[in-house]
CHARMM-style PDB file with segment names, atoms N, HN, CA, C and O in Angstrom:
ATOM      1  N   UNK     1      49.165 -10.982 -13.174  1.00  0.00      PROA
ATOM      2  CA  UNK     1      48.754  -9.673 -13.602  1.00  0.00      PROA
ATOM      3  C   UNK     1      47.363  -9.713 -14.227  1.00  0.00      PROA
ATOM      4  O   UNK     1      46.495  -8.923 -13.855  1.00  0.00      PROA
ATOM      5  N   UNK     2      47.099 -10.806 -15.360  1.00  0.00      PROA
ATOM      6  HN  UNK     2      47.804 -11.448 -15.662  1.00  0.00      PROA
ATOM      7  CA  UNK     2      46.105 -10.749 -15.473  1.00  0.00      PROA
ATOM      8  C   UNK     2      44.504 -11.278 -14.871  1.00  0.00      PROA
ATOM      9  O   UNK     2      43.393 -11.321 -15.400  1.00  0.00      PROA
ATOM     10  N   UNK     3      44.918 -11.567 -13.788  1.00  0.00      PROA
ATOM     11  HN  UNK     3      45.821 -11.532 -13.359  1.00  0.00      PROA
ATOM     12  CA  UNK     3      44.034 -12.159 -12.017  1.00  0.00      PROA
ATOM     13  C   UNK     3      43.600 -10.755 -12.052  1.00  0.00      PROA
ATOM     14  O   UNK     3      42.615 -10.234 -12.576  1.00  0.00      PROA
ATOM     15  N   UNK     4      44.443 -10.332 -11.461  1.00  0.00      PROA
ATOM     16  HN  UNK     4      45.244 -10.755 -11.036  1.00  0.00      PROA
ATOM     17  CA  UNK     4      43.997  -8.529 -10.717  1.00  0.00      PROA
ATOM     18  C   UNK     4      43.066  -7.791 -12.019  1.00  0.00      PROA
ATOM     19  O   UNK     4      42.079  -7.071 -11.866  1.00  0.00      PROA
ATOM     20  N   UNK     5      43.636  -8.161 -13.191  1.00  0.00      PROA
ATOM     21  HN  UNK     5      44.438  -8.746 -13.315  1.00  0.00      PROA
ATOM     22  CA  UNK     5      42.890  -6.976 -14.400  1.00  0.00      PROA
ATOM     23  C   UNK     5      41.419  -7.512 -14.078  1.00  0.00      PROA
ATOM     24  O   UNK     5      40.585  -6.748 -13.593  1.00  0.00      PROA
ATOM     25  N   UNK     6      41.146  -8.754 -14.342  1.00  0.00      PROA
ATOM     26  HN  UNK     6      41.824  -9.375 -14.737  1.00  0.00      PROA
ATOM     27  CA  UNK     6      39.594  -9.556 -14.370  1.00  0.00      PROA
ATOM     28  C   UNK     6      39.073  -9.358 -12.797  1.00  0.00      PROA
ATOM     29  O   UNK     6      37.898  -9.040 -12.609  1.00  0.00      PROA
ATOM     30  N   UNK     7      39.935  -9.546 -11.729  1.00  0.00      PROA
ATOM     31  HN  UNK     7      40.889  -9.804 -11.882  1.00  0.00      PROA
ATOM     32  CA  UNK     7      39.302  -9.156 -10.582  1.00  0.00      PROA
ATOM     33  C   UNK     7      39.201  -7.825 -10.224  1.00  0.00      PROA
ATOM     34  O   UNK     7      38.694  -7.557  -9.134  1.00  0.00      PROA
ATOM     35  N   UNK     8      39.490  -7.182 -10.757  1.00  0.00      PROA
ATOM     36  HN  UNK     8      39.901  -7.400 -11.642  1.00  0.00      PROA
ATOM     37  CA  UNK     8      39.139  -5.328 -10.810  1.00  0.00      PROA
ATOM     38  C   UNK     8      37.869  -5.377 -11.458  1.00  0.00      PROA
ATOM     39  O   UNK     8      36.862  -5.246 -10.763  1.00  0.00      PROA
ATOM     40  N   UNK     9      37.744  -5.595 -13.032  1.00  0.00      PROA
ATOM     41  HN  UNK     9      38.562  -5.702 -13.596  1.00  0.00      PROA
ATOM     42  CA  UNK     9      37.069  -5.741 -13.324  1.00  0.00      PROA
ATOM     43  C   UNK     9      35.416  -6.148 -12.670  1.00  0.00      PROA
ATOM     44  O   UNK     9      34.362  -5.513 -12.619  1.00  0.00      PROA
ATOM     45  N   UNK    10      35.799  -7.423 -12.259  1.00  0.00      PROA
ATOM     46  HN  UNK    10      36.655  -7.939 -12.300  1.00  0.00      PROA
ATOM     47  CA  UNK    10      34.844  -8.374 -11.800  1.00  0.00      PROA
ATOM     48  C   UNK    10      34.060  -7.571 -10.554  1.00  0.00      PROA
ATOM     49  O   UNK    10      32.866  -7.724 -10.294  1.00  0.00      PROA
ATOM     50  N   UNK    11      35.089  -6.580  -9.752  1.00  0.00      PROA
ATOM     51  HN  UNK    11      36.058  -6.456  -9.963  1.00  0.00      PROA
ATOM     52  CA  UNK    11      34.833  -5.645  -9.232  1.00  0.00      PROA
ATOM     53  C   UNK    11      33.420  -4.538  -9.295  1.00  0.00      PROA
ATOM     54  O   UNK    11      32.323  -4.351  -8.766  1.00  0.00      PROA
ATOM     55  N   UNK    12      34.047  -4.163 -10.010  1.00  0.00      PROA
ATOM     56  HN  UNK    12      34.938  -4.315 -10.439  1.00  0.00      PROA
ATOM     57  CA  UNK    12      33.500  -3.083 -10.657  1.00  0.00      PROA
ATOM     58  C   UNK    12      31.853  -3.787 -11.294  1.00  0.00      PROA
ATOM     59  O   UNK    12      30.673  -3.539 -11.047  1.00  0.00      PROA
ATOM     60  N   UNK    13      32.305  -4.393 -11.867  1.00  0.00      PROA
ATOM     61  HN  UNK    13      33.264  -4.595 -12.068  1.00  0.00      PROA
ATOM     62  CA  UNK    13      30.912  -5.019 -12.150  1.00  0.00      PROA
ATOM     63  C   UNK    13      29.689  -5.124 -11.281  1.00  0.00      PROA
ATOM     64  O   UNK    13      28.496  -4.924 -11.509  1.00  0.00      PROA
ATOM     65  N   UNK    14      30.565  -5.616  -9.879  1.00  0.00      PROA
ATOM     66  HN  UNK    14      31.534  -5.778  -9.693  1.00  0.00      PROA
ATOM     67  CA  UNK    14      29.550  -6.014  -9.248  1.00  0.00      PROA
ATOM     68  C   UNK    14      29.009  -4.588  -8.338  1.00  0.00      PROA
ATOM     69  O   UNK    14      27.852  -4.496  -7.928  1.00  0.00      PROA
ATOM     70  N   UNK    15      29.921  -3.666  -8.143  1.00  0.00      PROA
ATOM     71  HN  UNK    15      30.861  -3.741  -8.475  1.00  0.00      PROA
ATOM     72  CA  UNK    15      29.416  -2.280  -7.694  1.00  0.00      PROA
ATOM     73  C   UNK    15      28.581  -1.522  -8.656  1.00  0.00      PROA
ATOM     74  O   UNK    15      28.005  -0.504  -8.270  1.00  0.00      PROA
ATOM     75  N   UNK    16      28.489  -1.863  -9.663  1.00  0.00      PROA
ATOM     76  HN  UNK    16      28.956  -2.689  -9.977  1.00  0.00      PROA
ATOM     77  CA  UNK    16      27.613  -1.661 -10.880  1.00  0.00      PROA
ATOM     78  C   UNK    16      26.104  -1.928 -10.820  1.00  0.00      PROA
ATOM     79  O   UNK    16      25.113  -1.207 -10.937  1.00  0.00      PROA
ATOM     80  N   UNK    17      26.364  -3.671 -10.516  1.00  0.00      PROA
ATOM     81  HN  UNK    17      27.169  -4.257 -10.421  1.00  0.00      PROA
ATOM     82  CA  UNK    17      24.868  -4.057 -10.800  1.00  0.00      PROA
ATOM     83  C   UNK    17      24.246  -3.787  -9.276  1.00  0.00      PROA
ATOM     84  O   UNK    17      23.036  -3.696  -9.067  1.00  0.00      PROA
ATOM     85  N   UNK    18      25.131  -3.689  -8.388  1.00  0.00      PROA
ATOM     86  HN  UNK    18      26.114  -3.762  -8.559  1.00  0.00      PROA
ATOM     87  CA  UNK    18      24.240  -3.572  -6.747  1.00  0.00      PROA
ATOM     88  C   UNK    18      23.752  -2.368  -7.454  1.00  0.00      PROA
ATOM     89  O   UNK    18      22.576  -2.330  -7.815  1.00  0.00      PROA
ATOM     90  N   UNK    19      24.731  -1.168  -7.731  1.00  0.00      PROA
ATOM     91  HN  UNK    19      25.687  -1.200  -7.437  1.00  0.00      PROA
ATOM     92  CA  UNK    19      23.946  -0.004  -7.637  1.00  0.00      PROA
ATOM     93  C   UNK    19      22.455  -0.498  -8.993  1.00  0.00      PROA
ATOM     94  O   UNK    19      21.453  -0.920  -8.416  1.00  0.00      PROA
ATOM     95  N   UNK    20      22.411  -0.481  -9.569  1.00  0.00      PROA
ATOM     96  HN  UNK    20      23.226  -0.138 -10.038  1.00  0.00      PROA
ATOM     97  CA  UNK    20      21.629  -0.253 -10.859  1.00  0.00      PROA
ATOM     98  C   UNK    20      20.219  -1.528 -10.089  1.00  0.00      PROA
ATOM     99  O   UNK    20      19.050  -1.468 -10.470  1.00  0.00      PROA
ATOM    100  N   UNK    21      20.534  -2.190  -9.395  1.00  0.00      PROA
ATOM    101  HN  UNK    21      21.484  -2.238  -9.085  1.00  0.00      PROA
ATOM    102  CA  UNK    21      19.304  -2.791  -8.377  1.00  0.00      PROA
ATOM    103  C   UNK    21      18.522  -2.125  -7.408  1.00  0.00      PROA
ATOM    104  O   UNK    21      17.306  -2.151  -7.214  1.00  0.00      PROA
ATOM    105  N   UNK    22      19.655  -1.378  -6.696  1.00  0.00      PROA
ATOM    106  HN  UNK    22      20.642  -1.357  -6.853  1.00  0.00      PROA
ATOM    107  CA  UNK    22      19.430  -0.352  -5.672  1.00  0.00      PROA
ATOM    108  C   UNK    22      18.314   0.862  -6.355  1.00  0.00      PROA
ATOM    109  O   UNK    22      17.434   1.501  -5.777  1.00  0.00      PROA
ATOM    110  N   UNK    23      18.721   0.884  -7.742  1.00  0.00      PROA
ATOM    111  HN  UNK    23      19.435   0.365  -8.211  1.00  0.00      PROA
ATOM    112  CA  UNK    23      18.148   2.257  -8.211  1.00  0.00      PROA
ATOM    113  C   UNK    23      16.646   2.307  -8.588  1.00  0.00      PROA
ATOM    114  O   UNK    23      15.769   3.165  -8.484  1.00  0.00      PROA
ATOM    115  N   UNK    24      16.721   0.581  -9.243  1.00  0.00      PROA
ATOM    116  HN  UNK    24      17.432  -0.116  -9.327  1.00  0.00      PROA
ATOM    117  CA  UNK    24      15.716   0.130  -9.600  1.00  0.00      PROA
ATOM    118  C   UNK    24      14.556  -0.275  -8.601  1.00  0.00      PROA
ATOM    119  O   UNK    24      13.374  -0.324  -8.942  1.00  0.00      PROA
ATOM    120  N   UNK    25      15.007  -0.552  -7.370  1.00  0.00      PROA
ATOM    121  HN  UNK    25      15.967  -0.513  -7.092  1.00  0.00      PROA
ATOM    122  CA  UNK    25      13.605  -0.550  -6.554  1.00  0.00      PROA
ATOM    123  C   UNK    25      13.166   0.111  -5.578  1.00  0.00      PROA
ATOM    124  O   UNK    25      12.270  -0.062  -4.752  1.00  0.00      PROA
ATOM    125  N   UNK    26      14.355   1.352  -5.900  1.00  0.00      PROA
ATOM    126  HN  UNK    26      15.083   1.493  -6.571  1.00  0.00      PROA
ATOM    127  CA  UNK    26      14.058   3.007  -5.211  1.00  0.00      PROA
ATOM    128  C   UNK    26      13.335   3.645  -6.172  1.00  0.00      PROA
ATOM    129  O   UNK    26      12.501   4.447  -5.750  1.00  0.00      PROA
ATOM    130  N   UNK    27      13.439   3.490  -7.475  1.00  0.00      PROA
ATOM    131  HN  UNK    27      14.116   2.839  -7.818  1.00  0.00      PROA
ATOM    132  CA  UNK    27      12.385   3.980  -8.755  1.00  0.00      PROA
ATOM    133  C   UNK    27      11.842   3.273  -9.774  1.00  0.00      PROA
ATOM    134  O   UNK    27      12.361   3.251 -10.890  1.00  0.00      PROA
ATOM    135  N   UNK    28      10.559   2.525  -9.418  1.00  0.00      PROA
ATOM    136  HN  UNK    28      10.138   2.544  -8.511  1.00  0.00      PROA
ATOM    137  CA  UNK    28      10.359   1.461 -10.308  1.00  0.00      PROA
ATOM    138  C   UNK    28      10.259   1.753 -11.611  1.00  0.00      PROA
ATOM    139  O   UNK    28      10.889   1.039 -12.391  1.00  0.00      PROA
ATOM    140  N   UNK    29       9.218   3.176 -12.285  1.00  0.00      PROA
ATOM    141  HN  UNK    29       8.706   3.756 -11.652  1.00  0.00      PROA
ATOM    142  CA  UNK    29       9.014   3.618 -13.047  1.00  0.00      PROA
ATOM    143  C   UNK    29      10.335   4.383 -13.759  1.00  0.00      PROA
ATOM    144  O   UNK    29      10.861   4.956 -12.805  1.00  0.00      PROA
ATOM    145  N   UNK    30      10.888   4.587 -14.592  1.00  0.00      PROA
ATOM    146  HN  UNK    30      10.460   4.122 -15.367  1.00  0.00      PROA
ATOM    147  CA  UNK    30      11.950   5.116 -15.007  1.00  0.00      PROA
ATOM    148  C   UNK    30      10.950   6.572 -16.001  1.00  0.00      PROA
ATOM    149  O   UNK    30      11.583   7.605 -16.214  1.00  0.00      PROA
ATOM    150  N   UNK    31       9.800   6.503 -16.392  1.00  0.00      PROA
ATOM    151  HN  UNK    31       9.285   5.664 -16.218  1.00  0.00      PROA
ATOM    152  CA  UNK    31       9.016   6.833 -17.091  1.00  0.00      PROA
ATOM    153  C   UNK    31       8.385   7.970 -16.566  1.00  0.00      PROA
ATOM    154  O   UNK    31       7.795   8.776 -17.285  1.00  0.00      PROA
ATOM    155  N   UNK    32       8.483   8.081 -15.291  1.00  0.00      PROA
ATOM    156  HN  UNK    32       8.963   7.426 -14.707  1.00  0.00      PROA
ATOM    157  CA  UNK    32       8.477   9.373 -14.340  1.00  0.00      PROA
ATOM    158  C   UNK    32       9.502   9.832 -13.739  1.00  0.00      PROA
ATOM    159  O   UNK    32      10.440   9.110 -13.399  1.00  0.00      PROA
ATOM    160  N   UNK    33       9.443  11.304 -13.498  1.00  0.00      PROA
ATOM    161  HN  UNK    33       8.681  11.890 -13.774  1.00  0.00      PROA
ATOM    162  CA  UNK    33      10.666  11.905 -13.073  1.00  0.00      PROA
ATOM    163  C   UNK    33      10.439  11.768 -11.520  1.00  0.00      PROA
ATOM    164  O   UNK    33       9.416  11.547 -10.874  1.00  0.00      PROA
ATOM    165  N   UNK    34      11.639  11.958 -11.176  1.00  0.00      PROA
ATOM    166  HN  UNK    34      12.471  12.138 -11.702  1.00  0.00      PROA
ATOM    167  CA  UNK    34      11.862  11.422  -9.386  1.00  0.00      PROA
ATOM    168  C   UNK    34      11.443  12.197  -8.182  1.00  0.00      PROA
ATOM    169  O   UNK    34      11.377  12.042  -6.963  1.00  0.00      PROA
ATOM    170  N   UNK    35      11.116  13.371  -9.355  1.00  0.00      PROA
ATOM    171  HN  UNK    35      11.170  13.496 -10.345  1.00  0.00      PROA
ATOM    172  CA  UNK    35      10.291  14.619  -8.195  1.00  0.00      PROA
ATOM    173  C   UNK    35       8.983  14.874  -8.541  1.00  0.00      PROA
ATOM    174  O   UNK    35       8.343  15.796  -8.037  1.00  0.00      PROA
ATOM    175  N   UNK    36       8.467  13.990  -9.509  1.00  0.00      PROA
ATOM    176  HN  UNK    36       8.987  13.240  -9.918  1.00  0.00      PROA
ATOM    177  CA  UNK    36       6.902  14.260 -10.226  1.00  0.00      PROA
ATOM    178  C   UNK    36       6.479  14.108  -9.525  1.00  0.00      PROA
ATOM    179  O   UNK    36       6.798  13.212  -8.743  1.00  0.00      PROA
ATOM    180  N   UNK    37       5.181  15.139  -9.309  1.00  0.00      PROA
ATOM    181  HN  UNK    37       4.922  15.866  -9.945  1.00  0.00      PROA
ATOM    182  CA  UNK    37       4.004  15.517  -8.576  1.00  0.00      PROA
ATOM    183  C   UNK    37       3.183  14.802  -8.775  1.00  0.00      PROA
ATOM    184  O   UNK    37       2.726  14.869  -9.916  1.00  0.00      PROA
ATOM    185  N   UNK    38       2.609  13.849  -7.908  1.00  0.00      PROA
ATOM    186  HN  UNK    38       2.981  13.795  -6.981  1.00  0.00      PROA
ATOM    187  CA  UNK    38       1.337  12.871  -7.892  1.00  0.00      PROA
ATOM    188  C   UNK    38       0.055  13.517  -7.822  1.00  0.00      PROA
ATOM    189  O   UNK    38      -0.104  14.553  -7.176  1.00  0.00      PROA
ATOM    190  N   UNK    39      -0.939  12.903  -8.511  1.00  0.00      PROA
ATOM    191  HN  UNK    39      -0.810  12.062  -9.036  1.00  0.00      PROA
ATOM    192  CA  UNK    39      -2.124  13.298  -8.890  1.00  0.00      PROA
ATOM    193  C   UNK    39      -2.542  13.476  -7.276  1.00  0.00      PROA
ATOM    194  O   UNK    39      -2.158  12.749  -6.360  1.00  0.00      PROA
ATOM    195  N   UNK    40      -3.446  14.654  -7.169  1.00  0.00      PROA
ATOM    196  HN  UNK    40      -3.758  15.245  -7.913  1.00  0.00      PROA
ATOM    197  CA  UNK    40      -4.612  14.725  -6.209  1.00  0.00      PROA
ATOM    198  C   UNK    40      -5.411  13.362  -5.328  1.00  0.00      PROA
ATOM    199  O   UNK    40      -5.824  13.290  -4.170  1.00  0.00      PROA
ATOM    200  N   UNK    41      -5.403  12.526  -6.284  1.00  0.00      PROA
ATOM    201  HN  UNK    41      -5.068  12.585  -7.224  1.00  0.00      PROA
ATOM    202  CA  UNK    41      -6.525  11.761  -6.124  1.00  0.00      PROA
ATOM    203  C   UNK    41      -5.382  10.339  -5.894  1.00  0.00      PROA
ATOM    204  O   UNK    41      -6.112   9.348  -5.903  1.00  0.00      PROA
ATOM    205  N   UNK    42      -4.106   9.952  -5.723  1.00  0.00      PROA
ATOM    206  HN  UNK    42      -3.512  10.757  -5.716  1.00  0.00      PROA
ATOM    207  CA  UNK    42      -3.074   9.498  -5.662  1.00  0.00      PROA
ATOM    208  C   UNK    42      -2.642   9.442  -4.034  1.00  0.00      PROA
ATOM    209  O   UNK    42      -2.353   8.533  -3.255  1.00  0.00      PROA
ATOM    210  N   UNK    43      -2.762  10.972  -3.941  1.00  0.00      PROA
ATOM    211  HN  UNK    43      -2.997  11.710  -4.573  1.00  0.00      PROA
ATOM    212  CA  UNK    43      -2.145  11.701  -2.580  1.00  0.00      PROA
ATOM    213  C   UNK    43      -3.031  11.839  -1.857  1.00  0.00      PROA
ATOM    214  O   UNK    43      -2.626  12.116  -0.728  1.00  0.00      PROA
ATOM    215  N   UNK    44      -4.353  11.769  -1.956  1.00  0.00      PROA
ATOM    216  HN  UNK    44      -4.682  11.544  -2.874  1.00  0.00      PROA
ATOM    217  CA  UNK    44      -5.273  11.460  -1.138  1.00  0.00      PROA
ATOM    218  C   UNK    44      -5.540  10.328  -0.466  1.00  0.00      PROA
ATOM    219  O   UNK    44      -5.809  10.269   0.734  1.00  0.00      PROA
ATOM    220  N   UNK    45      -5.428   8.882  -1.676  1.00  0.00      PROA
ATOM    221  HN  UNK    45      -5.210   8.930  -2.651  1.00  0.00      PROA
ATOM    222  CA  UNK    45      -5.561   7.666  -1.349  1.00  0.00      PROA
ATOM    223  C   UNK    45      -4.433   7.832  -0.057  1.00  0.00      PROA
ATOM    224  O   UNK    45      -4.905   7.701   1.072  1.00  0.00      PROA
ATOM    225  N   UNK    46      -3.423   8.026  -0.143  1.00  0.00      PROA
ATOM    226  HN  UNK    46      -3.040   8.132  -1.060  1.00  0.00      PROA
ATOM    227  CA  UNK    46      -2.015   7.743   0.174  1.00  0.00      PROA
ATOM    228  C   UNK    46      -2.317   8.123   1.643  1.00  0.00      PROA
ATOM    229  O   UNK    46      -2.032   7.403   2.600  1.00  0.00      PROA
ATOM    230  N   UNK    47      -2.942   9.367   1.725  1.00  0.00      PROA
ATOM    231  HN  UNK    47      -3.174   9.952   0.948  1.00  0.00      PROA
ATOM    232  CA  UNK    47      -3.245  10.097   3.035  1.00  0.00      PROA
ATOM    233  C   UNK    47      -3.817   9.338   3.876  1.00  0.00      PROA
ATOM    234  O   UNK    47      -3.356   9.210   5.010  1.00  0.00      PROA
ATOM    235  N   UNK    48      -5.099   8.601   3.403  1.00  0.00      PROA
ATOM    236  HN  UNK    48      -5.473   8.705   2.482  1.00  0.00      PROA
ATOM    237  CA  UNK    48      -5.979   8.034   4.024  1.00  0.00      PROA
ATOM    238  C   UNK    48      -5.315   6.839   4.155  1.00  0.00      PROA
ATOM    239  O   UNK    48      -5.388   6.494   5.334  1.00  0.00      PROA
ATOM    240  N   UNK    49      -4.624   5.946   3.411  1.00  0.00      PROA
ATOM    241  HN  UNK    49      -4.565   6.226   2.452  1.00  0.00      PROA
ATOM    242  CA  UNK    49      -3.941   5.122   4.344  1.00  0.00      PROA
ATOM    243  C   UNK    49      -2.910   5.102   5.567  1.00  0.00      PROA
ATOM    244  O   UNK    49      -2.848   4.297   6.495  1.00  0.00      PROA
ATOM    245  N   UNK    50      -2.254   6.035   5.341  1.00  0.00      PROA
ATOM    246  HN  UNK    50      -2.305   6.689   4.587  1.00  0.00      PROA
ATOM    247  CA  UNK    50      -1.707   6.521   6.352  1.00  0.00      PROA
ATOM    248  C   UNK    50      -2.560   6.664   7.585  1.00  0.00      PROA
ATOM    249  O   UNK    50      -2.342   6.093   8.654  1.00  0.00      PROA
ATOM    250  N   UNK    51      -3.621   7.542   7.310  1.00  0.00      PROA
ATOM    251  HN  UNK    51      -3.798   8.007   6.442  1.00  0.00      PROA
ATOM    252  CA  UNK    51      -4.395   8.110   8.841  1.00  0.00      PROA
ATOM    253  C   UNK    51      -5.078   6.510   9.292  1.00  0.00      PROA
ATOM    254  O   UNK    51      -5.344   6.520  10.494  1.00  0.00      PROA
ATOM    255  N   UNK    52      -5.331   5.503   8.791  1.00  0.00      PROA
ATOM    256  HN  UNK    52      -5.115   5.496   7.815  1.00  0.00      PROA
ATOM    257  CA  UNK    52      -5.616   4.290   8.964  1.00  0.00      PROA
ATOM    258  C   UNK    52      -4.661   3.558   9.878  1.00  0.00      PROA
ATOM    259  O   UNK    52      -4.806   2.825  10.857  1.00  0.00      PROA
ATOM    260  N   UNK    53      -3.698   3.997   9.240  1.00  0.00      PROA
ATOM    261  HN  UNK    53      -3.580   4.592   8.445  1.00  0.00      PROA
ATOM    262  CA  UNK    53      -2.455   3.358  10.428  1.00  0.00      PROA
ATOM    263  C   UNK    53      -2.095   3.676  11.412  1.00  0.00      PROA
ATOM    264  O   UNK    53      -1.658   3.173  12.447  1.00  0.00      PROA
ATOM    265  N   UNK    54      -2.317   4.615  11.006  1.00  0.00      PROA
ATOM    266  HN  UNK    54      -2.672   5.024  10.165  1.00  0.00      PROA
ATOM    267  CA  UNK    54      -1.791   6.188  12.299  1.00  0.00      PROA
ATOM    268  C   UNK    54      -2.425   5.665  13.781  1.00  0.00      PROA
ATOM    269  O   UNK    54      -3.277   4.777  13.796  1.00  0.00      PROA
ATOM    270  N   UNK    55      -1.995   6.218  14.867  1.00  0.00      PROA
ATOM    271  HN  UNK    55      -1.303   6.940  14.854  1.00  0.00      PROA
ATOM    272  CA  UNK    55      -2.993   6.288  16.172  1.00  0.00      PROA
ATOM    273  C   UNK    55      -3.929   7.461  16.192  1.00  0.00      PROA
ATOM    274  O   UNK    55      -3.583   8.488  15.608  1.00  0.00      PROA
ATOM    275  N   UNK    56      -4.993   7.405  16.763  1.00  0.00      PROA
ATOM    276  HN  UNK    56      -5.274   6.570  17.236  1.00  0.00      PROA
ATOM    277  CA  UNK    56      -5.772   8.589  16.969  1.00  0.00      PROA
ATOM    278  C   UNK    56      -5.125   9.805  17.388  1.00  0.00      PROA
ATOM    279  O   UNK    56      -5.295  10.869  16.792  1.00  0.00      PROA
ATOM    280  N   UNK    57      -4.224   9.646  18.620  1.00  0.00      PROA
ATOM    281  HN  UNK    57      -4.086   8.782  19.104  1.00  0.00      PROA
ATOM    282  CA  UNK    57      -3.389  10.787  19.131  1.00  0.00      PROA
ATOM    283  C   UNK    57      -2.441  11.824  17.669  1.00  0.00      PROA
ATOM    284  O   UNK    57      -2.084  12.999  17.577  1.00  0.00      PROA
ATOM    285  N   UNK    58      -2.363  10.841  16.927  1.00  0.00      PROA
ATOM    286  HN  UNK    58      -2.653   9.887  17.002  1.00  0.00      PROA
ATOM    287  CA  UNK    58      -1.205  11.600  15.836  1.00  0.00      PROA
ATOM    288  C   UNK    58      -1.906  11.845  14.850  1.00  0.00      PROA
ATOM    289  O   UNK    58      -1.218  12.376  13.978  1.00  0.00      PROA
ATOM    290  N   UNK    59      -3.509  11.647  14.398  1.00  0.00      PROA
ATOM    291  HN  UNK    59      -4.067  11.215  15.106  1.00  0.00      PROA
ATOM    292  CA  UNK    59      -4.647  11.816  13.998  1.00  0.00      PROA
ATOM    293  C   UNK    59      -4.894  13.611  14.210  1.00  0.00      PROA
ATOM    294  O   UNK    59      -4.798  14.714  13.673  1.00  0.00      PROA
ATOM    295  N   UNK    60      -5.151  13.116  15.025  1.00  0.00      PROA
ATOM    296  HN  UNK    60      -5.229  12.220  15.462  1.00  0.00      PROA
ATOM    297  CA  UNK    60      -5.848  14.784  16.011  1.00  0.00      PROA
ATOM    298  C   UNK    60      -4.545  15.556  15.970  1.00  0.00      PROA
ATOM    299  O   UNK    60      -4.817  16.740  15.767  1.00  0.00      PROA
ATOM    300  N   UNK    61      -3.280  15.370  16.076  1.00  0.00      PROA
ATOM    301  HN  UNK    61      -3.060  14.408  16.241  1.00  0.00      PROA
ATOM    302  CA  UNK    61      -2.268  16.216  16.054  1.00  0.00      PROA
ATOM    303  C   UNK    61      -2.236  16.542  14.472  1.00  0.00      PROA
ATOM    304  O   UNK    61      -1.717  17.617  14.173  1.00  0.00      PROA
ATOM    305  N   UNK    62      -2.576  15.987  13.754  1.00  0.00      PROA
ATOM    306  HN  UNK    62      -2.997  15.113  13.997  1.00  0.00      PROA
ATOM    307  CA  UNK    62      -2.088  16.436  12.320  1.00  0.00      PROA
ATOM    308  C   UNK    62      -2.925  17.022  11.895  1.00  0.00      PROA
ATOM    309  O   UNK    62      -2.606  17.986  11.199  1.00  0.00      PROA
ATOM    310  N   UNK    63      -4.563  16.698  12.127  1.00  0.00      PROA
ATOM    311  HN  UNK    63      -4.822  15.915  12.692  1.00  0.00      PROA
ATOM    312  CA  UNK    63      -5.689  17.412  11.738  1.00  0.00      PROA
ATOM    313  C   UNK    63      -5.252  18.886  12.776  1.00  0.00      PROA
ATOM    314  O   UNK    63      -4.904  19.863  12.112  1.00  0.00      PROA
ATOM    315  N   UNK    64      -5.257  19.007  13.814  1.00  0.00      PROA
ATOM    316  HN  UNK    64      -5.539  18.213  14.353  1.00  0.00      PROA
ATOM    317  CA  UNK    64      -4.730  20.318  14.051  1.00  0.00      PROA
ATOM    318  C   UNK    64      -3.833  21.125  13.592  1.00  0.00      PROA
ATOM    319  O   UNK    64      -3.946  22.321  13.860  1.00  0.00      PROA
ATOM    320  N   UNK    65      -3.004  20.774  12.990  1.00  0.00      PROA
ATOM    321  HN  UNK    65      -2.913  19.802  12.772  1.00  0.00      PROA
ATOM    322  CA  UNK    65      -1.624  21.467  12.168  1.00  0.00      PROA
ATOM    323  C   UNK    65      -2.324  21.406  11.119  1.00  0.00      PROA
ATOM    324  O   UNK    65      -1.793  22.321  10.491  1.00  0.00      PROA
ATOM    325  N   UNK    66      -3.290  20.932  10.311  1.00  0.00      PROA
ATOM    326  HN  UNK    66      -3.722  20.189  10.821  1.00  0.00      PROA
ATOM    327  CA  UNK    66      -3.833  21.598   9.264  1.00  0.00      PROA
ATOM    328  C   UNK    66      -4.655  22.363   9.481  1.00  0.00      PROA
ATOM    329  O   UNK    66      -4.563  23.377   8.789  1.00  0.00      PROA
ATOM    330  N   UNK    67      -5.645  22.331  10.320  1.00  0.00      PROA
ATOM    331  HN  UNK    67      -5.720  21.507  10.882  1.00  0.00      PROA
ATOM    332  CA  UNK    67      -6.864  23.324  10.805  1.00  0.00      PROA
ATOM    333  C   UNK    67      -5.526  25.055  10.870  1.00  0.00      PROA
ATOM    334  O   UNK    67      -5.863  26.119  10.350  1.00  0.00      PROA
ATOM    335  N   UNK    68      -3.924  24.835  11.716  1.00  0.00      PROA
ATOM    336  HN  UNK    68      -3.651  23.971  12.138  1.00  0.00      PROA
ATOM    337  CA  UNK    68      -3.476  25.480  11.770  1.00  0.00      PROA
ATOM    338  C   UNK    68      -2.888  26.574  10.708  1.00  0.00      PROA
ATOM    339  O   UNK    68      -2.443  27.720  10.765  1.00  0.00      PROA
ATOM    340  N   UNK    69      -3.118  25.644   9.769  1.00  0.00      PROA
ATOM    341  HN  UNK    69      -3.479  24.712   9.723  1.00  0.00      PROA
ATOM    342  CA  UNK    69      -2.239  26.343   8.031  1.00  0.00      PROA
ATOM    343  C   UNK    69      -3.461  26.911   7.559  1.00  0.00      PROA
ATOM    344  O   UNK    69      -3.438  27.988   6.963  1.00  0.00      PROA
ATOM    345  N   UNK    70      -4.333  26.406   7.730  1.00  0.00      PROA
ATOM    346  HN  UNK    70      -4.351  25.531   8.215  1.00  0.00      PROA
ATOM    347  CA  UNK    70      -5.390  27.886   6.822  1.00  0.00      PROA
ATOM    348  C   UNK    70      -6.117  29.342   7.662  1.00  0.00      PROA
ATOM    349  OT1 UNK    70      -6.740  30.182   7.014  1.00  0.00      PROA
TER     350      UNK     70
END
């Protein structure tokens, strides 16, 4: 009986710490909220690496869908 109490336990523990790992390097910062709005100058960098990676074809498609929104 007391096998099963410590292996429940032992259980639980370990669905514990996966999650609380999981959480931790889905949100490194705990110090920001999970929907905070990144600076301008953040989301820009971010952009431009992206379009770096990007192919030209999906380049020109995205610069058109913005040319399209204003």
């Amino acid at each position: 009986m007391e096998v099963l109490k410590l292996d429940a336990q032992l259980s639980r523990k370990k669905q514990w710490l996966s999650r609380s790992f999981n959480q931790s390097m889905e949100r490194p910062n705990w110090q920001d909220a999970a929907n905070q709005q990144l600076t301008n100058d953040v989301q820009a960098r971010k952009l431009e690496y992206y379009r770096l990676l990007s192919t030209p074809a999906v380049n020109e498609m995205i610069q058109d869908l913005i040319l399209n929104e204003e």
